[in-house]
C-alpha positions as CSV (number, residue, x, y, z in Angstrom):
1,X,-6.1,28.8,-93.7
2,X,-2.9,29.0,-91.7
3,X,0.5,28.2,-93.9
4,X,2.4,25.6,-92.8
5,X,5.8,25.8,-92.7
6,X,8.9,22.5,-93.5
7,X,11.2,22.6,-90.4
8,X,13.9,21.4,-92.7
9,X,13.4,23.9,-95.2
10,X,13.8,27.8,-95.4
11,X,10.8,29.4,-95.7
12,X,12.1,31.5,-98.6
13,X,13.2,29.3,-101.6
14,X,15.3,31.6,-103.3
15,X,18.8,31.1,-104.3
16,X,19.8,32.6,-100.6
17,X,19.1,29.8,-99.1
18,X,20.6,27.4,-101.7
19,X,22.9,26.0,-99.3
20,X,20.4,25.5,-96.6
21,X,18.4,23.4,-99.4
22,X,21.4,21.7,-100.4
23,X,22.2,20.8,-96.6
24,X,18.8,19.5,-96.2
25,X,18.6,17.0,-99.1
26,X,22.1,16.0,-98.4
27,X,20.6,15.0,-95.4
28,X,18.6,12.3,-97.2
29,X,21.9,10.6,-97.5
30,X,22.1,9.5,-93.9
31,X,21.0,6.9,-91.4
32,X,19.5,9.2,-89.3
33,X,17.2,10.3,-92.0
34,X,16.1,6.9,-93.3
35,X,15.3,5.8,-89.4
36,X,13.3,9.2,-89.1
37,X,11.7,8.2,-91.8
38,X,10.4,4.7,-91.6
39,X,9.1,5.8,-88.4
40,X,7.2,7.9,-90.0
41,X,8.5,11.1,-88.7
42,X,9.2,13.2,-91.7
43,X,6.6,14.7,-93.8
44,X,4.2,12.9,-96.1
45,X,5.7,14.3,-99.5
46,X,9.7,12.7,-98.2
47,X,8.3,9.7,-97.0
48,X,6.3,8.4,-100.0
49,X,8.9,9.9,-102.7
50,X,12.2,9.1,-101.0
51,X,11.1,5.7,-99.5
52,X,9.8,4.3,-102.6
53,X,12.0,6.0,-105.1
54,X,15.4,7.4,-103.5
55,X,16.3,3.7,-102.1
56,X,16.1,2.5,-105.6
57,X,18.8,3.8,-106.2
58,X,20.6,1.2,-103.8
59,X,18.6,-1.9,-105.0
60,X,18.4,-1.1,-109.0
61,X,22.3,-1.7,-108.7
62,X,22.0,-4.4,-106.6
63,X,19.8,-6.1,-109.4
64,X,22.1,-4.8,-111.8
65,X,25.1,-6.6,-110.4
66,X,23.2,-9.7,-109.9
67,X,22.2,-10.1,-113.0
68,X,26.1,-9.4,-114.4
69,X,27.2,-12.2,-112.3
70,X,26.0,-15.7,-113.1
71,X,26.3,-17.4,-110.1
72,X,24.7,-14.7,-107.8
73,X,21.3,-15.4,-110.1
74,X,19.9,-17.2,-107.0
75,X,20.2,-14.2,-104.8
76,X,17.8,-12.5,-106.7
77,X,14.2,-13.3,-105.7
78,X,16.1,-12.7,-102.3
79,X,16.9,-9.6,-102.6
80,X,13.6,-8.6,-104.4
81,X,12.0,-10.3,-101.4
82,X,14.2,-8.0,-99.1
83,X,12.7,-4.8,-101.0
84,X,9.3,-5.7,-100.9
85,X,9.4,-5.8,-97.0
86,X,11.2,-3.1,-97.1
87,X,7.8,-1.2,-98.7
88,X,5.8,-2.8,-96.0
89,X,8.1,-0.7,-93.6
90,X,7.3,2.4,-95.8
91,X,3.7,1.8,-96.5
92,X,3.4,2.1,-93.0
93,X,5.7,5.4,-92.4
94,X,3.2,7.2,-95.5
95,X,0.1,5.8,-93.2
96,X,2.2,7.7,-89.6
97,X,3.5,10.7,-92.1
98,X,2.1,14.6,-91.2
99,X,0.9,15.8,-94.5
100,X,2.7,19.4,-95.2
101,X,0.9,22.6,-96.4
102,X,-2.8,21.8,-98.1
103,X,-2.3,18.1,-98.9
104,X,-4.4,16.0,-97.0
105,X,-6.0,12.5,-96.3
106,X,-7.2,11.6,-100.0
107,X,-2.5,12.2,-101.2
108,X,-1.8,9.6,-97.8
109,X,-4.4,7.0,-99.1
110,X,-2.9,6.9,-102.2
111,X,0.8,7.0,-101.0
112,X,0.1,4.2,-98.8
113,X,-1.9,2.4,-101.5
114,X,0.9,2.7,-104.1
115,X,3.3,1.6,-101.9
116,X,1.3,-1.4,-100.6
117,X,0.7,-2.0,-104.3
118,X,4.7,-2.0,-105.1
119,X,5.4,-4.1,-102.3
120,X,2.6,-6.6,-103.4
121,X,4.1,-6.7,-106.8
122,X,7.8,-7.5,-105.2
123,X,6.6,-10.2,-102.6
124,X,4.1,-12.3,-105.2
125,X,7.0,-12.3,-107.8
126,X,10.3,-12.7,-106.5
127,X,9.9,-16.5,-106.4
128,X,9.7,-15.9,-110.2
129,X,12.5,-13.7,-110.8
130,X,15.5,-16.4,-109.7
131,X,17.0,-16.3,-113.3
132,X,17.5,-20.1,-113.2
């Protein structure tokens, strides 16, 4: 079995190369990454963790604020709408995503799977989570 090798990341992990890690996950921070990756163009293991899991961090505050403001209630199955088609975006990026190193077909059917099954769960119930 051949080794496969990140492009993004050194091939030695060892404190070295910590800023090359660093400049590589700071990289997850920008619109270039997020297009790469709903396009399915970055590995399997980024595309199921940081499209599920990294933009929560911009819609759990989202939620948080709409839930501290009364009168934004109503934007709230909106926005939990928006995320759930959001996931169908990502669901699909998993399905296009090159698996990395050993992982194969069985990690992408469950990545796309739990995604679809996220995004099912936001699109049935945000016409139930209005707050009104």
């Amino acid at each position: 079995m051949t080794e496969q090798h990140d492009e993004h990341l050194p091939k030695d992990m060892t404190p070295v190369n910590e800023a090359s890690i660093r400049e590589e996950r700071a990289r997850m921070f920008t619109l270039g990454f997020w297009k790469s990756l709903l396009a399915g163009k970055e590995g399997l293991g980024d595309t199921f963790w940081a499209g599920n899991y990294l933009a929560a961090l911009f819609f759990i505050p989202v939620y948080v604020i709409l839930l501290a403001i009364p009168p934004l209630y109503g934007l709230f199955p909106y926005v939990f709408g928006a995320f759930g088609i959001y996931l169908l975006f990502v669901a699909r990026a998993v399905a296009k995503a090159k698996p990395k190193g050993n992982s194969g077909l069985g990690l992408k059917i469950v990545g796309v799977l739990w995604t679809l099954m996220n995004a099912t769960m936001c699109l049935t119930m945000s016409p139930f989570t209005g707050g009104v």
